[in-house]
N, C-alpha and C positions, 0 to 999 in steps of 0.2 A: 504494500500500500504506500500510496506519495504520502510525504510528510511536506504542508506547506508552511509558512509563515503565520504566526498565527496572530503576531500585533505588528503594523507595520509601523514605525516607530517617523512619522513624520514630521513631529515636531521636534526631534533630536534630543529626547528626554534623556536622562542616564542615566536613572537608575529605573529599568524595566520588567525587570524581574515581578513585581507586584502585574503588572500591567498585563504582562501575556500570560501569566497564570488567570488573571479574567477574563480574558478574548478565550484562551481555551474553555475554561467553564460555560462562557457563553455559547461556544460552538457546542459543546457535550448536552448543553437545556435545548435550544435548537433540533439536535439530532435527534432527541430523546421525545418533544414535542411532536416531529414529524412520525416519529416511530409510534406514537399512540394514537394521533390524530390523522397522519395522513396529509396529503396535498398541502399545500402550503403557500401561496405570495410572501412576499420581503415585509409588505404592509399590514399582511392579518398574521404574522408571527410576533412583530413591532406588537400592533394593537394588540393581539392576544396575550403575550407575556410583558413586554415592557412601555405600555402606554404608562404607567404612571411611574415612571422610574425617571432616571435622568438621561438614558440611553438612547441614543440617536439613533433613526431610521438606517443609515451610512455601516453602524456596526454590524447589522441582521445584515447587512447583503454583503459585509466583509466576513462573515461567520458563513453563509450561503456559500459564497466565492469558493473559500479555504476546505470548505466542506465536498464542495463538487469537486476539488483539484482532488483531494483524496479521495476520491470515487468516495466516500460512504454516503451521499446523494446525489440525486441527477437532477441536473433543468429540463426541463420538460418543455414540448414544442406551445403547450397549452398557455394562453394569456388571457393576463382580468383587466379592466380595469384599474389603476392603485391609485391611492390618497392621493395624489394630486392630478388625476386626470390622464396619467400616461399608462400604455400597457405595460405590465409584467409578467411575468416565467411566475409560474407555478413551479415547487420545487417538490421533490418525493423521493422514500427513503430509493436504493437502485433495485432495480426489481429482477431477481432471481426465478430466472425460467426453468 
């Protein structure tokens, strides 16, 4: 399996070690979220687990991203609508034929 990057460190923070231990957890709530519930946009994952958090819409589709490099989900050709009016990828755990 890829191992991808799991915080991308853009602001040139230095000490990161707190940081990508939380990107990781997010991506492991993420994967675990889709594994119970199923299909998924970047929007109704946001809305569903952290609308009331301080967590930015930007982190779910960087958790999405890192998630699909390591194959443990797939984008899917399927699109909704999302919060702002643009379509997006439904996302689903990879599906074992």
């Amino acid at each position: 399996m890829k191992e991808s990057i799991s915080y991308h460190n853009t602001t040139r923070e230095k000490k990161t070690k707190k940081l990508k231990d939380k990107a990781i957890s997010q991506q492991d709530q993420i994967h675990l979220f889709l594994t119970l519930y199923g299909k998924k946009t970047a929007s109704e994952l946001w809305t569903e687990l952290y609308k009331n958090t301080n967590t930015p819409l930007t982190s779910v589709r960087r958790a999405l991203s890192n998630l699909a490099y390591e194959e443990r989900v797939e984008k899917l050709a399927e699109k909704k609508i999302g919060m702002f009016g643009r379509p997006e990828h439904y996302y689903s755990l990879i599906s074992t034929k």
